[in-house]
C-alpha positions as CSV (number, residue, x, y, z in Angstrom):
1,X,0.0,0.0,0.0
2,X,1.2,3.1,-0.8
3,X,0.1,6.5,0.8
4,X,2.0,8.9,-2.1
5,X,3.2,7.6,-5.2
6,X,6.1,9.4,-6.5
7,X,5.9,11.3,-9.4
8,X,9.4,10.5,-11.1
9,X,10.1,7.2,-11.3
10,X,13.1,7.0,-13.6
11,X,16.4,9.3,-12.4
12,X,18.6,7.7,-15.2
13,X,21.1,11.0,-14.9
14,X,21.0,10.6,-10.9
15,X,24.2,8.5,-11.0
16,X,26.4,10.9,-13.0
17,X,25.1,13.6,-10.8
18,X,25.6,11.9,-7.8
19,X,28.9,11.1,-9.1
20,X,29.6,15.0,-10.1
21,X,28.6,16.6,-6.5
22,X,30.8,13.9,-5.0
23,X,34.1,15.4,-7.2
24,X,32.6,18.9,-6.4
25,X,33.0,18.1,-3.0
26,X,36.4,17.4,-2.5
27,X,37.8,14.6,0.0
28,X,35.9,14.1,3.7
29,X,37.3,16.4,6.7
30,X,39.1,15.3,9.7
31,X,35.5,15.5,11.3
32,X,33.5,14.0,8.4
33,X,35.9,10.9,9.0
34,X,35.1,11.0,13.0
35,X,31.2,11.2,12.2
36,X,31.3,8.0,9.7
37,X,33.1,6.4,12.1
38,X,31.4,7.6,15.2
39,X,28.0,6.1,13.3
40,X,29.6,3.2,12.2
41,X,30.5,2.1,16.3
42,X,27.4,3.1,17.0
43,X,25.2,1.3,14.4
44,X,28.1,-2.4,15.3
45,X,26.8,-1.7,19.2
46,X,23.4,-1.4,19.0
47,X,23.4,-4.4,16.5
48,X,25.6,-6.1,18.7
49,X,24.7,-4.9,21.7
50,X,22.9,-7.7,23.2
51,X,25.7,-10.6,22.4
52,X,28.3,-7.7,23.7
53,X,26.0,-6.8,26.8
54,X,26.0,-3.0,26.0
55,X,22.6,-1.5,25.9
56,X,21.3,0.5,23.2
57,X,21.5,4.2,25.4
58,X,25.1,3.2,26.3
59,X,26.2,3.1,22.8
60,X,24.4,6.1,21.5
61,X,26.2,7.7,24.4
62,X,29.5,6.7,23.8
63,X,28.7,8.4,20.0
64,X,27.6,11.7,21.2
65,X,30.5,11.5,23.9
66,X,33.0,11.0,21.1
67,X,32.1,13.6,19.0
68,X,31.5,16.6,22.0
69,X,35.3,15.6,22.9
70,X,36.6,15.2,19.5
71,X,34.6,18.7,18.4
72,X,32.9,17.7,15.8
73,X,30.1,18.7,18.0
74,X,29.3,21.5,20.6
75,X,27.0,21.2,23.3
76,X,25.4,24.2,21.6
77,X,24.4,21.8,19.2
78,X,23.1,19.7,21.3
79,X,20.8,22.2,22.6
80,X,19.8,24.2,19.6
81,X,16.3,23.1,18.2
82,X,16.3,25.7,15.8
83,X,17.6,23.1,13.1
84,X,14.0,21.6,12.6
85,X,11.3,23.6,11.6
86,X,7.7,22.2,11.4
87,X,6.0,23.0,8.2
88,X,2.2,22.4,9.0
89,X,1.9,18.1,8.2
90,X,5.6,18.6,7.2
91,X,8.6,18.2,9.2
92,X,12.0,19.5,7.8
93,X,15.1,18.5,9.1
94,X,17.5,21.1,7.8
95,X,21.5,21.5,8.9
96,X,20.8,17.7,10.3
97,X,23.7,16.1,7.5
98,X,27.1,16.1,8.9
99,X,27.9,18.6,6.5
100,X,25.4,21.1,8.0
101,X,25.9,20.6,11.4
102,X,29.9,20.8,10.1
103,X,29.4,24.5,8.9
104,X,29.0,26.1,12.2
């Protein structure tokens, strides 16, 4: 069942775009490095979690831990809300990417 059908169904070009952007963008930052691998621990523990007896809140702590003391985040950014905006129905999640919340 689907609620909204989407209205392109065939991105042929998304590829070489995708691609393009990626060139555009240059190599990943010291801190885009420390997020992917931030996520990565996190995403092994909470899979793992239960064989390796560390709960779900533990590991998500020991992400946000890591990146306040590597400063890829600020508590600031922990505590600033003004990132999402609601939209009526619509919620959007802007400066989210670690590429946004990187700019600051």
């Amino acid at each position: 069942m689907q609620v909204c059908r989407p209205e392109v169904t065939d991105t042929p070009e998304a590829p070489l775009a995708a691609k393009a952007k990626l060139r555009e963008m240059g190599p990943m930052s010291r801190d885009e490095r420390i997020m992917l691998g931030t996520m990565l621990g996190a995403v092994v523990l909470w899979v793992l979690g239960d064989k390796l007896g560390v709960p779900a809140v533990t590991a998500a702590m020991l992400g946000l831990c890591g990146l306040l003391v590597t400063g890829v985040l600020k508590w600031r950014d922990c505590l600033d809300y003004s990132a999402v905006r609601a939209h009526g129905h619509d919620c959007e999640v802007a400066n989210l990417s670690p590429r946004g919340l990187l700019k600051n």
